[in-house]
LOZAVEX-146055 format. One line per 4 residues: number of its first residue (from 0); for each residue x negated, y negated, z negated of N, C-alpha, C. Coordinates in nm, 3 decimals, always signed. Each point is the difference from the previous one (the first is absolute). Layout:
NUM> X/Y/Z/X/Y/Z/X/Y/Z | ...
END
This chain:
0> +1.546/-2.251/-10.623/+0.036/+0.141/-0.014/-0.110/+0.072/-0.076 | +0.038/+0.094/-0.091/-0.078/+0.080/-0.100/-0.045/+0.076/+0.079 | -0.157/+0.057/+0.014/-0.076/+0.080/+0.028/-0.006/+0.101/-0.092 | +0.034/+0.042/-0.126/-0.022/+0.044/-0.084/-0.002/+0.165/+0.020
4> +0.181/+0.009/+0.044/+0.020/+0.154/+0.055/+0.009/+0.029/+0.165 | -0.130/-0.045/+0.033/+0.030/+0.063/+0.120/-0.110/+0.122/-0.008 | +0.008/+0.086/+0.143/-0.081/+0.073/+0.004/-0.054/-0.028/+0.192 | -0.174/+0.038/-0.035/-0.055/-0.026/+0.116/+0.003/+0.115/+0.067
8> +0.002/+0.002/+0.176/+0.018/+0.081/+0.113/-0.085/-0.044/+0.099 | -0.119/+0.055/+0.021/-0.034/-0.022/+0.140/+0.051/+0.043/+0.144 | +0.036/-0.065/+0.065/+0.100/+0.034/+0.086/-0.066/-0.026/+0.160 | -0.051/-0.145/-0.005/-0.084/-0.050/+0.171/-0.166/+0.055/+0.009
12> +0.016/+0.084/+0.085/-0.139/+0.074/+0.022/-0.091/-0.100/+0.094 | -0.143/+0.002/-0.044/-0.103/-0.109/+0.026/+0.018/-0.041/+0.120 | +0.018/+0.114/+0.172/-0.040/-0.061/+0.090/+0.169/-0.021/+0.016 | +0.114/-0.009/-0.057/+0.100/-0.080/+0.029/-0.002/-0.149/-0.014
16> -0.075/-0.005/-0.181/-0.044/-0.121/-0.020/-0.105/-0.095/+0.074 | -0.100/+0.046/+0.046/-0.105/-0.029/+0.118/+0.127/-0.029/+0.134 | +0.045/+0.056/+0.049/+0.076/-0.042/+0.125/+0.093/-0.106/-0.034 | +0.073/+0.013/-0.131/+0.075/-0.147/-0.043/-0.087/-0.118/+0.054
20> -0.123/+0.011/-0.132/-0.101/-0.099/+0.010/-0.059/-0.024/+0.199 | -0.008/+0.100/+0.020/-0.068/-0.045/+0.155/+0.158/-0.085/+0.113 | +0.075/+0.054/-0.024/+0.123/-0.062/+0.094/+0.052/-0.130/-0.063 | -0.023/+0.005/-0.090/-0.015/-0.141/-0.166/-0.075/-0.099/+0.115
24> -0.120/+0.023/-0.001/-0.139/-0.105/+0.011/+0.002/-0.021/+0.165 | -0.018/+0.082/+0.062/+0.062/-0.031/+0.152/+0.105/-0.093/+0.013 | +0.111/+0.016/-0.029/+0.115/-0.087/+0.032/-0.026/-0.154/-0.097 | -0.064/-0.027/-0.091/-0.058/-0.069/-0.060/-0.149/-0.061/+0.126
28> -0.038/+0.051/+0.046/-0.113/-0.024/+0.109/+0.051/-0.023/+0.142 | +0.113/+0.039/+0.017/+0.062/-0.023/+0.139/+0.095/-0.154/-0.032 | +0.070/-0.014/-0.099/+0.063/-0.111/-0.049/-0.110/-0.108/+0.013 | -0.085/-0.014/-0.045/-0.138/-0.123/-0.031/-0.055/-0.013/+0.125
32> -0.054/+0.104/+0.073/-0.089/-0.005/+0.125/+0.116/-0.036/+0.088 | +0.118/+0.021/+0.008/+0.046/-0.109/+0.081/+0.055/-0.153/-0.016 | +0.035/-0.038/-0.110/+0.024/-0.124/-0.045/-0.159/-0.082/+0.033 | -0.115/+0.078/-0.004/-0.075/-0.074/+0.004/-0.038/+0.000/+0.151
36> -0.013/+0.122/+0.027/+0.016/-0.074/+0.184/+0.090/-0.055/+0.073 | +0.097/-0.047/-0.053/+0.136/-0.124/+0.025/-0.074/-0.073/-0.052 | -0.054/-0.085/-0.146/-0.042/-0.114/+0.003/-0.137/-0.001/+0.095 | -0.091/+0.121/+0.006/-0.123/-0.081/+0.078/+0.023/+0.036/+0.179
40> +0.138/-0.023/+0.037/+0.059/-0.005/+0.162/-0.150/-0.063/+0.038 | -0.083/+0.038/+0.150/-0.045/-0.088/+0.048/-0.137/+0.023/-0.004 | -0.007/+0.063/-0.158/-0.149/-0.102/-0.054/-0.072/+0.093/+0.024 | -0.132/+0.031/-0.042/-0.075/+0.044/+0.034/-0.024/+0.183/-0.058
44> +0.099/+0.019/-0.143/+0.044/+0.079/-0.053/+0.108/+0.084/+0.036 | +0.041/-0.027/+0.068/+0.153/+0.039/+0.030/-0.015/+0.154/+0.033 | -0.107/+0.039/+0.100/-0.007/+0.107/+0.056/-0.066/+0.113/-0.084 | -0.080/-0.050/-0.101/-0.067/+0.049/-0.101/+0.102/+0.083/-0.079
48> +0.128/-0.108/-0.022/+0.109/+0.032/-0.126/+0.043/+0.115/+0.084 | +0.035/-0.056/+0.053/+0.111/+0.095/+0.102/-0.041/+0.112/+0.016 | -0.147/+0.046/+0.018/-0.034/+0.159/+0.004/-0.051/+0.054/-0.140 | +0.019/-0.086/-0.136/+0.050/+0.017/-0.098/+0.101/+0.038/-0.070
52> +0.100/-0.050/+0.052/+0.142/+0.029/+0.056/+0.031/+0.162/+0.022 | -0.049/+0.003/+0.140/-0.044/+0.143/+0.029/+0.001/+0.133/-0.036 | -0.149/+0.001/-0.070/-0.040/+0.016/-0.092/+0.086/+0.085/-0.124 | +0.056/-0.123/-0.057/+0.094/+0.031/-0.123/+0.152/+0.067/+0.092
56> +0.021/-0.024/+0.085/+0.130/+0.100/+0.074/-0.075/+0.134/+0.027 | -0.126/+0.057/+0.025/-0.051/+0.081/+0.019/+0.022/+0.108/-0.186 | -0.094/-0.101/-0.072/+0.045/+0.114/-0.131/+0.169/-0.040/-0.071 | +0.079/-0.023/+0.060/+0.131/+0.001/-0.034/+0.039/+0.094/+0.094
60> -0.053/+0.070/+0.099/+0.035/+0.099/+0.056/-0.057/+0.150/-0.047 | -0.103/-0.048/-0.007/-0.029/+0.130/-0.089/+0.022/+0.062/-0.110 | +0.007/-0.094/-0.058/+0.108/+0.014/-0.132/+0.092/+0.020/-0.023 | +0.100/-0.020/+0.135/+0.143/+0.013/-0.001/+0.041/+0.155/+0.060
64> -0.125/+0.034/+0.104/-0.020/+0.115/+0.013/-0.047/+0.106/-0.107 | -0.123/-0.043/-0.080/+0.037/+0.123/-0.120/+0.124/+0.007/-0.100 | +0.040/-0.145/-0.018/+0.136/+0.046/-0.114/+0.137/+0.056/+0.068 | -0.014/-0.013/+0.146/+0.119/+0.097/+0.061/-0.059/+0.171/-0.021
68> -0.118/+0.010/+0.047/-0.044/+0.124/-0.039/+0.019/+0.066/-0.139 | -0.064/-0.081/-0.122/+0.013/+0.026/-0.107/+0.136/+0.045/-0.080 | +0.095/-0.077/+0.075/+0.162/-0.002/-0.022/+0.048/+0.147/+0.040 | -0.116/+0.051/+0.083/+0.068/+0.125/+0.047/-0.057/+0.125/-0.082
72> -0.100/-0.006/-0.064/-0.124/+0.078/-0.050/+0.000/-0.001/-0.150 | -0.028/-0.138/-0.038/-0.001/-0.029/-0.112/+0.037/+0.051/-0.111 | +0.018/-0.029/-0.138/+0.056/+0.037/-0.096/+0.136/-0.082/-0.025 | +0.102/+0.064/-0.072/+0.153/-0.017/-0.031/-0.018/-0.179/+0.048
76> -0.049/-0.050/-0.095/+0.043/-0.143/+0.003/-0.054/-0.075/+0.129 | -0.097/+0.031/+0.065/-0.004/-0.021/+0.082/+0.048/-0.012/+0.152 | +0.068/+0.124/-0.005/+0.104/+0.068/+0.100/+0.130/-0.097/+0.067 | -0.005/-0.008/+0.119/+0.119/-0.074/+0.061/+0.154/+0.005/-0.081
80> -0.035/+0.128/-0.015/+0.166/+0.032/-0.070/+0.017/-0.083/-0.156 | -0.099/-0.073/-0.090/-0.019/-0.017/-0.082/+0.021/-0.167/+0.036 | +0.009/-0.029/+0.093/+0.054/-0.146/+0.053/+0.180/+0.020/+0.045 | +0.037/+0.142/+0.019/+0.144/-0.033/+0.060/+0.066/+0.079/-0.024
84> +0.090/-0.133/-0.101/+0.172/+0.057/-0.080/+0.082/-0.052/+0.051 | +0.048/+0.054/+0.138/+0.132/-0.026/+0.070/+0.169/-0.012/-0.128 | -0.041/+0.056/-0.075/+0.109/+0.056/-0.078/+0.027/-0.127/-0.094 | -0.138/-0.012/-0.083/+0.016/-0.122/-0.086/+0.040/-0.144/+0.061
88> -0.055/-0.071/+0.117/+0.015/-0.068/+0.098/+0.137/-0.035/-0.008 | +0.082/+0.134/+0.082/+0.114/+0.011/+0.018/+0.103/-0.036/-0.129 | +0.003/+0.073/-0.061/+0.058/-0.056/-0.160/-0.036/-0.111/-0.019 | -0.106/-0.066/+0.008/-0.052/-0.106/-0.038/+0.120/-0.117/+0.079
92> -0.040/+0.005/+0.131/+0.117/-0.059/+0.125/+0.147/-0.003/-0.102 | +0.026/+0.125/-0.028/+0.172/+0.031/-0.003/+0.043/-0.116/-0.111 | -0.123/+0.035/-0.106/+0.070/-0.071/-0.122/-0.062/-0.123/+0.003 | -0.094/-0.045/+0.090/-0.039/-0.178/-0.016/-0.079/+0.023/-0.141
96> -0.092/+0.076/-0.059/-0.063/+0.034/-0.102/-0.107/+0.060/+0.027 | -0.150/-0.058/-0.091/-0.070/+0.036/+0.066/-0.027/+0.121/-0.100 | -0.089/+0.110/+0.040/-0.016/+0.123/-0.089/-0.018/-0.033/-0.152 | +0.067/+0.057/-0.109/-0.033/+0.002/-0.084/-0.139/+0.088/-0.099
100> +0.005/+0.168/+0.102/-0.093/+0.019/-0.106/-0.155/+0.007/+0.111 | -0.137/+0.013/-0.058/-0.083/+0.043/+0.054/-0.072/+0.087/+0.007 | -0.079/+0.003/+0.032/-0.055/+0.117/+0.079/-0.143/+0.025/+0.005 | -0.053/+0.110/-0.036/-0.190/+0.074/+0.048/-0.014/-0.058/+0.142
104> -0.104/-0.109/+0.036/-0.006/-0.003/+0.131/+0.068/-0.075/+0.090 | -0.018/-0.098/+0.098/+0.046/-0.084/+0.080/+0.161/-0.048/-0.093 | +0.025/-0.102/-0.039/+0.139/-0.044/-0.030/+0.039/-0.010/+0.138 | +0.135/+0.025/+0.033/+0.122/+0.037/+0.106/+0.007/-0.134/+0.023
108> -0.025/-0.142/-0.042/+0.041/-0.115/+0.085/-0.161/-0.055/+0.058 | -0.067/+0.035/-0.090/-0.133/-0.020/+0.027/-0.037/+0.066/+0.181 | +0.032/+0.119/-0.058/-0.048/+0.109/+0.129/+0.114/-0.080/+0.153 | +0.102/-0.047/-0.051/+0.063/-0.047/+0.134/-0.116/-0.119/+0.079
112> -0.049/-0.092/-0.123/-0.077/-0.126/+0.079/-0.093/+0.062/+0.014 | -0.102/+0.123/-0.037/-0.095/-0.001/+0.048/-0.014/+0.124/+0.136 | +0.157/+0.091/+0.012/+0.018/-0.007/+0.149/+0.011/-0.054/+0.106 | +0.088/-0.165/-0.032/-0.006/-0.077/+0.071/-0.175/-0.089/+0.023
116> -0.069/-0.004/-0.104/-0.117/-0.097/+0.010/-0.106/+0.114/+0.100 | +0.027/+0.122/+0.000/-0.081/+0.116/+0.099/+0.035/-0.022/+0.116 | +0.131/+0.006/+0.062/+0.070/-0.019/+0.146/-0.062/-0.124/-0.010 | +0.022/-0.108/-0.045/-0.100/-0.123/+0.075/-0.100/-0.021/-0.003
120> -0.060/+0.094/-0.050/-0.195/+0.044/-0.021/-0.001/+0.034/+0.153 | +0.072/+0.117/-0.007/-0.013/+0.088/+0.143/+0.029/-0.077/+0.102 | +0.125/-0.139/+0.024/-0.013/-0.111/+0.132/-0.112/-0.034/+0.001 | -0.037/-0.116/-0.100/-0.140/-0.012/-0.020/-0.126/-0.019/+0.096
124> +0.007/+0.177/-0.055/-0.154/+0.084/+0.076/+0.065/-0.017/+0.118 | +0.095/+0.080/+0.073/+0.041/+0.006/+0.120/+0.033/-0.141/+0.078 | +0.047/-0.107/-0.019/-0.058/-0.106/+0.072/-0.107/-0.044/-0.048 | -0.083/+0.015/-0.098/-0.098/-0.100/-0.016/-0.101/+0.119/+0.068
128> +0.017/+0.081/+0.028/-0.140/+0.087/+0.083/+0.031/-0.014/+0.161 | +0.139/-0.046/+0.031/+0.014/-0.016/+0.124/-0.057/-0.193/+0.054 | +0.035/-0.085/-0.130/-0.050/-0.109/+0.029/-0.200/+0.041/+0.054 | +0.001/+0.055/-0.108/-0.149/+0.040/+0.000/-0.068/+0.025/+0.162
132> +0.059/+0.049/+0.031/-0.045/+0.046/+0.149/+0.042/-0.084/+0.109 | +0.103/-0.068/-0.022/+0.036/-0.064/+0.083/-0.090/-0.127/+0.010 | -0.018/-0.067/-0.119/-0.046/-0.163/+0.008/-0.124/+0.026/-0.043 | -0.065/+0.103/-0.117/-0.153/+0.006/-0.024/-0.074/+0.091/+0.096
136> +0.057/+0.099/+0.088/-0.057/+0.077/+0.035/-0.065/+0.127/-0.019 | +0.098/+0.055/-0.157/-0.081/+0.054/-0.081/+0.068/+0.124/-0.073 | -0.022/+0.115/-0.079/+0.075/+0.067/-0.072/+0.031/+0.099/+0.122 | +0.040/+0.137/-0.100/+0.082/+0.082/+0.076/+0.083/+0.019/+0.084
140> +0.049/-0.076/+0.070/+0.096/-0.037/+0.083/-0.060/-0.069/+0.109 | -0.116/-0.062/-0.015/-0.037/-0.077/+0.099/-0.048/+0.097/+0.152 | +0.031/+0.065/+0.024/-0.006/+0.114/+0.129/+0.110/-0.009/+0.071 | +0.106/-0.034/-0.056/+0.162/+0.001/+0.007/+0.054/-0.136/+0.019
144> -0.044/-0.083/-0.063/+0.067/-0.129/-0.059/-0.108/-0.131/+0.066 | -0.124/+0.028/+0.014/-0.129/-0.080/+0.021/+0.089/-0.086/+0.090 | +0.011/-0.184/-0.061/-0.013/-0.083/+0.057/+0.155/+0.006/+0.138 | +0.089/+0.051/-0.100/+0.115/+0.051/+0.059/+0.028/-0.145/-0.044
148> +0.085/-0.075/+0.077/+0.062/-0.154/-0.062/+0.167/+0.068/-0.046 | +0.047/+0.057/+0.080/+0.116/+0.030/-0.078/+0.032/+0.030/-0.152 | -0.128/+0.080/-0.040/+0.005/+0.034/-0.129/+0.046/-0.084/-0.117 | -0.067/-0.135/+0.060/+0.035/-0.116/-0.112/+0.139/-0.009/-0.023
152> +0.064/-0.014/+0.099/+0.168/-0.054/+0.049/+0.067/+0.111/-0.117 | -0.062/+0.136/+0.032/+0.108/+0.115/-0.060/-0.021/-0.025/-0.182 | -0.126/+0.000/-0.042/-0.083/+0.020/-0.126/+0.005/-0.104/-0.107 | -0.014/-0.150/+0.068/-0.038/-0.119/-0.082/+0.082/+0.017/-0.095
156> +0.130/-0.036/+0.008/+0.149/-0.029/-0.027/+0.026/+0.099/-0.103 | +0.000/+0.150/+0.020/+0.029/+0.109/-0.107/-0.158/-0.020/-0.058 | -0.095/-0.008/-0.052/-0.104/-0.014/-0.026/-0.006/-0.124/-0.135 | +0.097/-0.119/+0.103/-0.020/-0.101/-0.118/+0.121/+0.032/-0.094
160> +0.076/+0.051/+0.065/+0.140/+0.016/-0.067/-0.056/+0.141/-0.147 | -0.040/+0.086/+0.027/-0.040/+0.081/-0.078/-0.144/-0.071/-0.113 | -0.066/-0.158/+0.044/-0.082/-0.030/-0.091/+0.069/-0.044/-0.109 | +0.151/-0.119/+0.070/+0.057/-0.036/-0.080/+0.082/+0.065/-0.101
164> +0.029/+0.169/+0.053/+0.045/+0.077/-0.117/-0.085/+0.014/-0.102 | -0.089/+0.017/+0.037/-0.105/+0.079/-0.107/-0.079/-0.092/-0.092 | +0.041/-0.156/+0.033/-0.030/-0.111/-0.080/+0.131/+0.018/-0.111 | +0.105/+0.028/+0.059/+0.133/+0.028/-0.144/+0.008/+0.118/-0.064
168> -0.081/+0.114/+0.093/-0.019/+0.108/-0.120/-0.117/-0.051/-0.118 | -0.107/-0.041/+0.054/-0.124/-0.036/-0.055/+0.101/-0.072/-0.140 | +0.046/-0.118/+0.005/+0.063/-0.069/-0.063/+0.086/+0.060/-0.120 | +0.101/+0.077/+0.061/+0.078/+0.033/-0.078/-0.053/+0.081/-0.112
172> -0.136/+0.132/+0.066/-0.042/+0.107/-0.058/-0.084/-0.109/-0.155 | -0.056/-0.148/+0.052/-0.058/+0.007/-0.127/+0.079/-0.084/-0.059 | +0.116/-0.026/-0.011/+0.137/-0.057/-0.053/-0.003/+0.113/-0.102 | +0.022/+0.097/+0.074/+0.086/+0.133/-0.106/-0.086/+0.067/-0.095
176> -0.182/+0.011/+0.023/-0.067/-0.008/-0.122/+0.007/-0.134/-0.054 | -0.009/-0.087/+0.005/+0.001/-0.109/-0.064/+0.127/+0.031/-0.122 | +0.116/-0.011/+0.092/+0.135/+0.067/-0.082/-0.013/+0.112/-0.125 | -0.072/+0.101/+0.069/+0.032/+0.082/-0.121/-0.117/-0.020/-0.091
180> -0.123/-0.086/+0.033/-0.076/-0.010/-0.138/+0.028/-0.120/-0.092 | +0.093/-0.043/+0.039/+0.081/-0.157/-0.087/+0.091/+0.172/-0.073 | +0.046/+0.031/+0.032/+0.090/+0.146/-0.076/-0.037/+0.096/-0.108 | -0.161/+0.000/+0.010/-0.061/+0.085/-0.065/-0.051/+0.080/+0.051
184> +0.057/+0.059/+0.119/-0.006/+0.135/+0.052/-0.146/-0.019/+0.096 | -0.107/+0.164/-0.060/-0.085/-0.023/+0.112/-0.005/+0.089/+0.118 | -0.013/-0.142/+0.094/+0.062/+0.074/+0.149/-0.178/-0.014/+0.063 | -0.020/-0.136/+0.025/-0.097/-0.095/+0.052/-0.127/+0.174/+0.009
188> -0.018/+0.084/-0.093/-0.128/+0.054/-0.042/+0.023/+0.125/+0.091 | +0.108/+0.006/+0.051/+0.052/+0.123/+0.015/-0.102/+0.074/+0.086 | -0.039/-0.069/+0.106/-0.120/+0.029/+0.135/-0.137/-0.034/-0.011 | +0.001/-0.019/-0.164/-0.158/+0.026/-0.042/-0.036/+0.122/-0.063
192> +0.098/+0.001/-0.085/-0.025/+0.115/-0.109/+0.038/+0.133/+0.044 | +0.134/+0.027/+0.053/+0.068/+0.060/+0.093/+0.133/+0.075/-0.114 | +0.014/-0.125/-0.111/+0.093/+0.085/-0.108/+0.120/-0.018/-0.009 | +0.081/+0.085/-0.086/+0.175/-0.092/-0.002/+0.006/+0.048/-0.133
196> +0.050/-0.071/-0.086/+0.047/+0.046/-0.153/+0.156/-0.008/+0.037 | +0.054/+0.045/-0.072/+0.161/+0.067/-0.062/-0.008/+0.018/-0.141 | +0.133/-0.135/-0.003/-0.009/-0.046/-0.111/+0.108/+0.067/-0.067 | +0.027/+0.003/-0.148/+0.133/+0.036/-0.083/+0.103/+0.025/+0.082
200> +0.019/-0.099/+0.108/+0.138/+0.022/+0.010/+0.025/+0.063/+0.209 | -0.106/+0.061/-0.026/-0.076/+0.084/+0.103/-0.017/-0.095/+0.151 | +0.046/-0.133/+0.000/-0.075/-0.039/+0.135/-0.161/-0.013/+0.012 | -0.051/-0.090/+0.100/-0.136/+0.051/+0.032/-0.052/-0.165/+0.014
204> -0.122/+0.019/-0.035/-0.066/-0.173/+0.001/-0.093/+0.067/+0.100 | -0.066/-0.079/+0.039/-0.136/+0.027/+0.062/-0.153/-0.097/-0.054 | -0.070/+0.119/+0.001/-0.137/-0.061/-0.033/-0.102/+0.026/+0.088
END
């Protein structure tokens, strides 16, 4: 695809891009620190990882806590409402078609997975801070939860079930840059630079 006529837009403001990047690298740090305390079961590491583990659920909470904030405060593109087009969705449903034109700011199929990839941010934290207290002894909850055995029974289960989602968002999300830079289109840059060009025929790339 010709770059030629587009025109550039800065659109993702820094600490949106910073909270991408921080809820990015966490879930990237919670994924690893536990695969690796599954392989070192036992050993002498295990307990090390594991409040590594921790750790990285700790700034995936905080992070998840300022970009709900930010969503409320923020500037246009940032804004909750800038994730949700009930309308387009809906049409989308009726006619089995996915949107044709685009858009300044969150694309409308985009913004659906990354509502859904937030709600399982938010299980997440909420069993993985209740595991926290229950089996490490530790975290905010542990006043409440400390060494509660039930906790495990309720938590494990939605906990792993929500890792295994977020291994197919993880997946898919770098499917679909992958996708559109075999296309031309730059998407991949979008949460560095914070730009979108609109091209000739007025949709929007991202840079």
């Amino acid at each position: 695809m010709s770059h030629s006529n587009t025109q550039s837009r800065r659109v993702y403001d820094p600490l949106l891009r910073a909270l991408h990047w921080a809820i990015a690298l966490s879930v990237v740090a919670l994924i690893a620190s536990s695969q690796l305390a599954e392989a070192f079961e036992d050993g002498p590491w295990e307990s090390t990882i594991w409040n590594l583990h921790i750790l990285a659920g700790y700034g995936l909470t905080a992070a998840l806590m300022a970009r709900l904030l930010w969503g409320l405060v923020g500037p246009a593109s940032a804004r909750w409402r800038d994730l949700w087009h009930p309308a387009t969705w809906k049409a989308s449903l009726k006619t089995l078609r996915l949107p044709s034109a685009h858009r300044v700011g969150h694309d409308p199929v985009a913004s659906l997975a990354y509502l859904f990839a937030y709600g399982v941010m938010a299980l997440m934290v909420v069993s993985g801070l209740g595991l926290a207290a229950s089996e490490f002894n530790t975290g905010p909850l542990v006043a409440w939860l400390g060494n509660a055995g039930w906790v495990e029974d309720v938590m494990e289960d939605p906990h792993e079930f929500g890792f295994a989602l977020m291994l197919g968002f993880v997946g898919l999300h770098m499917a679909a840059l992958v996708f559109h830079q075999l296309r031309g289109e730059r998407v991949a840059q979008s949460m560095v630079t914070g730009k979108q060009y609109l091209n000739a025929e007025g949709g929007v790339q991202h840079d």
